[in-house]
C-alpha positions as MATLAB code, in Angstrom:
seq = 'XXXXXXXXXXXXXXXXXXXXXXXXXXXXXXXXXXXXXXXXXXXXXXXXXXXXXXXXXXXXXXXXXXXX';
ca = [
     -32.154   -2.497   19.700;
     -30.138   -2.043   16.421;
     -27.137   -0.770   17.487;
     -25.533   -0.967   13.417;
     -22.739    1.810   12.506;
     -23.504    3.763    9.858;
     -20.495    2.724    7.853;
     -21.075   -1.506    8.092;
     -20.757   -3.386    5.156;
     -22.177   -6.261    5.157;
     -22.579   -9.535    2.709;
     -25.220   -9.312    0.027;
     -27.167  -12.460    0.395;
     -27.666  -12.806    4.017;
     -26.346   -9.935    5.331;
     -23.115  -10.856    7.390;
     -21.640   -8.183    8.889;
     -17.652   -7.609    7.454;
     -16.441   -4.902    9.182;
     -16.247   -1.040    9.028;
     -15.060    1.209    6.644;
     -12.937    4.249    7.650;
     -12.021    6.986    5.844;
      -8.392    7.675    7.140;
      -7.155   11.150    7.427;
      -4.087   10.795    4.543;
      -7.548    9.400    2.000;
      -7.158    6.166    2.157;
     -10.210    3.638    3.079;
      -9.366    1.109    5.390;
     -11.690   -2.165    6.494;
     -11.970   -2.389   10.112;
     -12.747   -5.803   11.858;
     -13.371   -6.884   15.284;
     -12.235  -10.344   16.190;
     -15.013  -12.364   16.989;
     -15.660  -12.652   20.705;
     -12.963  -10.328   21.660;
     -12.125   -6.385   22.204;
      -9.628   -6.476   19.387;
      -9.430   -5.013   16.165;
      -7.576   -4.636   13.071;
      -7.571   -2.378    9.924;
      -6.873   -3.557    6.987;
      -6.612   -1.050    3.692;
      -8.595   -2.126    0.822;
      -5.494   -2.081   -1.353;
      -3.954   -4.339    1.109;
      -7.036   -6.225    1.121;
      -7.200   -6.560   -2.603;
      -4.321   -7.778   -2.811;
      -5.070  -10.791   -0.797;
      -7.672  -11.664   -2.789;
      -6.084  -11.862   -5.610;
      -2.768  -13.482   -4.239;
      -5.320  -16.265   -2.916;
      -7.202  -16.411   -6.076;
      -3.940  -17.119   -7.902;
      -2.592  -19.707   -5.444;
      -5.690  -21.969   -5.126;
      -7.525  -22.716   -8.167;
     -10.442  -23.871   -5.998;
     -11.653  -20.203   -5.939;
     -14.072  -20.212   -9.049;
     -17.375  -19.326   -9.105;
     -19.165  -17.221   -6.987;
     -23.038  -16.686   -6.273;
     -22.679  -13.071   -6.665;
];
């Protein structure tokens, strides 16, 4: 049985689940991710999680091209 939340976003290709998205009660969206194998989770805001991105994007040039 398909036990999938309702807010799961997943990748587009072949469908890997990333985590949940929350609307928090201040507005904000947050990402929230279970560590694999384990009871724990973190949330992570998309702002915060932007920002990673593009902190790693800058710092490694070997981030380039994407199949998207």
């Amino acid at each position: 049985m398909n036990k999938s939340k309702p807010n799961m976003i997943y990748t587009p290709k072949l469908k890997i689940p990333l985590g949940e998205i929350i609307l928090k009660q201040n507005g904000s969206h947050v990402l929230k991710i279970k560590k694999p194998n384990k009871s724990e989770y973190e949330e992570i805001t998309i702002d915060s999680l932007m920002s990673l991105i593009y902190s790693s994007k800058n710092e490694d040039n070997t981030y380039r091209d994407s199949d998207f």
